[in-house]
KESERO-259697 format. One line per 8 residues: number of its first residue (from 1); for each residue y, z, x of C-alpha. Coordinates in steps of 0.1 Angstrom, whole numbers, plus 5000, padded with zeros to 4 digits. Layout:
<sites>
NUM) Y,Z,X; ...
</sites>
This chain:
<sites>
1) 4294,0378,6385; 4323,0400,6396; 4325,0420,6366; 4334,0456,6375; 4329,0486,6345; 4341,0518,6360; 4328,0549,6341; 4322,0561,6311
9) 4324,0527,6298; 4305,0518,6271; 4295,0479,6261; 4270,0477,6234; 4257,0450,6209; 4256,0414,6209; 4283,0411,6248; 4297,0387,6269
17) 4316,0390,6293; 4328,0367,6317; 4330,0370,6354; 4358,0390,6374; 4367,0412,6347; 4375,0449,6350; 4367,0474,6321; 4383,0507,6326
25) 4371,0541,6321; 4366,0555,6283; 4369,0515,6266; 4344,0510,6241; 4334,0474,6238; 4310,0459,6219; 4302,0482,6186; 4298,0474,6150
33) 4328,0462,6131; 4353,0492,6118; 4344,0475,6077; 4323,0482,6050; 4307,0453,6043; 4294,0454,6072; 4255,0455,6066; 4239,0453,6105
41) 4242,0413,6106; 4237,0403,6144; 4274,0392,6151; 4291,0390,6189; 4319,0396,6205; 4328,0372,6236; 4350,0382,6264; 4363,0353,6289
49) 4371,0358,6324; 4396,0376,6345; 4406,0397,6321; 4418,0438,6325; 4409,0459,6298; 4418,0492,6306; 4415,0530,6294; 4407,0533,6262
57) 4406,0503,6247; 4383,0493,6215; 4371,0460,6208; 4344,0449,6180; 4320,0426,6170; 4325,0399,6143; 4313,0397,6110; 4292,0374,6092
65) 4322,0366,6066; 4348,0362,6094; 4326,0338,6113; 4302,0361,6135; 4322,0361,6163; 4350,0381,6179; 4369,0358,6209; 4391,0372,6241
73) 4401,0339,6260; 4407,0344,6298; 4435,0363,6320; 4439,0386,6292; 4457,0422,6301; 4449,0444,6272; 4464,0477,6278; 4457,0518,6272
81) 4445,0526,6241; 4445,0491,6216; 4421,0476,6194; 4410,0447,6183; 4389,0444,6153; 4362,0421,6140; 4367,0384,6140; 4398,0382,6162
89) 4400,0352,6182; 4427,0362,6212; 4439,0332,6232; 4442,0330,6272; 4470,0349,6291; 4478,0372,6261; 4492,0408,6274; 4488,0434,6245
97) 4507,0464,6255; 4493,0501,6252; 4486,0517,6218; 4490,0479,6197; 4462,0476,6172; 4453,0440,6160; 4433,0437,6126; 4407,0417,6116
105) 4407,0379,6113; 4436,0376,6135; 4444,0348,6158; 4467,0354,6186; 4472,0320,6204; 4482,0315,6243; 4506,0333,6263; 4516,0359,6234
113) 4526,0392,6241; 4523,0423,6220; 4546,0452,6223; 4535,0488,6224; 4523,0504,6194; 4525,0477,6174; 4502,0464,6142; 4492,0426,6135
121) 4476,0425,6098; 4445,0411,6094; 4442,0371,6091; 4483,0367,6103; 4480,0337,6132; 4508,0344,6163; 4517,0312,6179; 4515,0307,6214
129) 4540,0320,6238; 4555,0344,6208; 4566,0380,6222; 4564,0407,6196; 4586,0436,6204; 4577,0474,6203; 4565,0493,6174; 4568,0463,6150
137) 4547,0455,6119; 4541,0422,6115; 4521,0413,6080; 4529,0374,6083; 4525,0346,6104; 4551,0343,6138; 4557,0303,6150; 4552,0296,6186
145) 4575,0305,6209; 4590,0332,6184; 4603,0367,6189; 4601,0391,6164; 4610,0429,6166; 4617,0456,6145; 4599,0481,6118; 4591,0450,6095
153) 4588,0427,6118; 4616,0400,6115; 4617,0369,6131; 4651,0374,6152; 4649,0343,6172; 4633,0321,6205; 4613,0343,6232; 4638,0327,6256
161) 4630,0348,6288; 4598,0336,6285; 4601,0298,6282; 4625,0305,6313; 4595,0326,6332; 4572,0294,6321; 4595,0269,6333; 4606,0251,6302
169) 4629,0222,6310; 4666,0228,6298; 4662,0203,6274; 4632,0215,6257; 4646,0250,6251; 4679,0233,6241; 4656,0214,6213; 4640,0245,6201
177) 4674,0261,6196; 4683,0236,6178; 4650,0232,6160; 4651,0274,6151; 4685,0266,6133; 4673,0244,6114; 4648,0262,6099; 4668,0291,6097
185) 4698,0271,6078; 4685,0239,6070; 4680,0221,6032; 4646,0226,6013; 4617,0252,6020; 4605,0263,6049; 4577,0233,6051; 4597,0208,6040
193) 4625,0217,6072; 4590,0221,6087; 4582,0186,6079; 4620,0165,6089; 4612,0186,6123; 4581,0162,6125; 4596,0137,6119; 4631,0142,6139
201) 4617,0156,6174; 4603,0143,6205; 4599,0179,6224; 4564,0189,6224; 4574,0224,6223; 4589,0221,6191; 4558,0198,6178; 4540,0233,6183
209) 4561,0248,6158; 4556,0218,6133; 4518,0218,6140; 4511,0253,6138; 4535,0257,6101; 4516,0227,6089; 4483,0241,6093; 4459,0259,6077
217) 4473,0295,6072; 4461,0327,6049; 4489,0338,6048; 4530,0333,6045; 4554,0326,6075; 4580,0346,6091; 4610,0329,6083; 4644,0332,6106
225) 4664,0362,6097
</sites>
């Protein structure tokens, strides 16, 4: 109910999508995945609610190797002209900003933002409430909470404005300074700061970080620059 497709829309395949969202003109949603082992399997794509996809916009259907399924949570705003590919699973409140193309396999978590013109490689995981600048190419995975900007993607620190926005306590952000330092210039590898973290904190914010590095990942981790 409530779903609104102005024209020249087109919505093929295997589609959901849920109530109260707007699809704006010339957005193609719904066809065959952009790879060639694609063989006509019956895969989906599912959009949530509430969402605002406007001009432009491409998004595909899953595969049968990446799960059959390609996921847009709720309250999304996905902007002029991006993509996202087969077997994607986007998160709720995620604002993808005109021209940003997301690749296959990708899993964008909660409240993540993606700057315009930007690339996401395929399978790399974004953690929730992670900003991603402007014409940045990120090949690797970003922690939650992160900002990373630049040509090759560098992980240059906290998305600060936007804990503030969410209302983070003081004290939370204050951990998650501290807890960024520490990976950035603590003892040991990556996982093993990731680990003493763990073991050290009592913010939940910065238990998303520890969670999300200790979990299953295909690829590598942006590391503090």
């Amino acid at each position: 109910a409530g779903v609104e497709l102005k024209s020249h829309v087109v919505v093929s395949g295997q589609t959901t999508v849920g109530q109260d969202t707007t699809i704006f003109p010339f957005s193609v949603i719904g066809e065959i995945p952009q790879d060639l082992k694609f063989n006509g399997e019956k895969t989906r794509l599912v959009i949530g609610e509430r969402n605002r996809i406007r001009e432009h916009v491409t998004m595909n259907t899953g595969t049968d190797g990446g799960g059959g399924v390609t996921k847009i949570g709720d309250d999304g705003l996905f902007m002029a002209g991006c993509h996202v590919a087969h077997d994607a699973q986007i998160g709720d409140r995620v604002i993808v900003v005109n021209s940003a193309a997301l690749a296959g396999h990708c899993i964008i978590e909660d409240d993540v933002i993606i700057g315009g013109l930007s690339g996401i490689h395929q399978f790399v995981r974004i953690g929730r409430g992670a900003i991603v600048g402007a014409v940045t190419m990120v090949t690797n995975d970003v922690i939650p909470y992160g900002l990373v900007q630049g040509p090759r993607g560098a992980l240059d620190g906290l998305n600060l404005v936007g804990l503030k926005r969410k209302g983070v306590e003081r004290a939370d952000i204050t951990a998650l300074r501290a807890a960024f330092q520490m990976l950035a210039q603590g003892d040991g590898t990556f996982l093993e700061r990731s680990k003493k973290l763990g073991e050290e904190t009592t913010s939940v914010y910065v238990q998303d970080i520890v969670d999300f590095v200790l979990g299953h990942s295909d690829r590598s981790f942006l590391t503090p620059s």
